[in-house]
C-alpha positions in Angstrom: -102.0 125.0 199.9 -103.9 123.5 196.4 -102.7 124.6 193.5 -106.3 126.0 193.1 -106.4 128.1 196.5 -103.5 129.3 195.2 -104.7 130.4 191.9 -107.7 131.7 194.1 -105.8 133.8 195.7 -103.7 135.4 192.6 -107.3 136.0 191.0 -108.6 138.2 193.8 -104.5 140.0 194.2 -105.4 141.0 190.6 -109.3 142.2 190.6 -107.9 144.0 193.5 -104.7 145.7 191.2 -107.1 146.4 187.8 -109.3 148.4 190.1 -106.4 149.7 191.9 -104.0 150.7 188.8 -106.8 150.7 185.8 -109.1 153.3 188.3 -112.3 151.5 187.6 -114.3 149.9 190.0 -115.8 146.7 191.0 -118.6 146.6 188.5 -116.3 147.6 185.8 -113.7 144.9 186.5 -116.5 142.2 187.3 -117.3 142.8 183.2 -114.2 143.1 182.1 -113.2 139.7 183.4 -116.9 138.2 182.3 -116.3 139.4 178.9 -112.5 138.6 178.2 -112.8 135.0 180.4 -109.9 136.1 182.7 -110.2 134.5 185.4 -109.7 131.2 182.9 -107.0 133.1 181.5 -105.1 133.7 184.6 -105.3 130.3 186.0 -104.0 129.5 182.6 -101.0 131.6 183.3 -100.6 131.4 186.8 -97.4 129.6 186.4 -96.5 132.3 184.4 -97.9 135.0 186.7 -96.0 133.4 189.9 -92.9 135.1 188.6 -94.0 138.2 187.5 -94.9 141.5 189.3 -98.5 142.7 189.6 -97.1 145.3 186.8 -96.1 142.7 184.7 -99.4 140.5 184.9 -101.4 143.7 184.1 -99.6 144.8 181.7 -100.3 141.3 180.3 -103.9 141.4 180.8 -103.8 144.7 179.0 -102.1 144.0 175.9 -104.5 140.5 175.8 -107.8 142.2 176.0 -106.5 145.0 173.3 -105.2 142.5 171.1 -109.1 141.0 171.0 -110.3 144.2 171.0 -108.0 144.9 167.5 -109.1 141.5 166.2 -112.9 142.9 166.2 -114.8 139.8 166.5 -118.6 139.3 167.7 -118.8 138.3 171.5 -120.4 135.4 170.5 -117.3 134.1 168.2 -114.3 135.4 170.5 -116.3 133.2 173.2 -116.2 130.2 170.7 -112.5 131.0 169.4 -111.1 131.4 173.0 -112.8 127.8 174.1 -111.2 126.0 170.9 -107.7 126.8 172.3 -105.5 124.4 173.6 -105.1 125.4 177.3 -101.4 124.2 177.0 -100.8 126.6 174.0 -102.4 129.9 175.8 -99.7 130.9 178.2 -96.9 130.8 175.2 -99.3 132.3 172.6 -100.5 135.3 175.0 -97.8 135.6 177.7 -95.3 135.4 175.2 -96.7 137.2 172.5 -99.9 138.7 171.9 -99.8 138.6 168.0 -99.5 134.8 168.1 -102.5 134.4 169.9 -104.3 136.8 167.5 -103.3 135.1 164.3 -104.1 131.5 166.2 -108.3 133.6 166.4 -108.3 134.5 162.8 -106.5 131.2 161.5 -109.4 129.4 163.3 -112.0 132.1 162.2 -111.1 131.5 158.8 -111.3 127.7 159.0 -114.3 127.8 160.4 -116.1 129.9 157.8 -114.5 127.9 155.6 -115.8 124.3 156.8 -118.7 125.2 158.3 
């Protein structure tokens, strides 16, 4: 199977788990993963994710979308901020720690205010 099927496949395990183990349902999950990009986000990780338990990975998720939540930025700038990441950087700034990630968004929110 392609790499992509496969990541495919670990997508729809998880929307299935987060409605599952977070007790929301599809509606709820389908914004949650519009809002937060995380369907990028996992096939980001899936490397990652391939040796983890479902726990783990939502656990993951959970601590991720909180740690955007506690950096309070406009939908419209986390968008941006997210996008300007390196993709090769994501899985050891978020899978291996949250806060890295965080200070990478407000390093690059404070560039940007301050050359642009």
């Amino acid at each position: 199977m392609a790499r992509a099927d496969n990541i495919l496949n670990m997508q729809i395990t998880i929307v299935n788990c987060m409605k599952q183990q977070w007790n929301i349902n599809y509606n709820e999950v389908s914004d949650i993963l519009d809002k937060y990009d995380l369907l990028s986000y996992i096939a980001i990780c899936y490397e990652e994710y391939n040796s983890m338990g479902i726990k783990g990975i939502l656990e993951d998720l959970r601590m991720y979308i909180d740690a955007i939540k506690e950096a309070d930025y406009a939908d419209e700038v986390l968008e941006q901020l997210i996008s300007d990441l390196e993709p090769e950087n994501l899985p050891k700034q978020y899978f291996f720690g949250t806060s890295v990630a965080i200070q990478t968004l407000r390093f690059k929110k404070i560039r940007r205010e301050i050359v642009g």
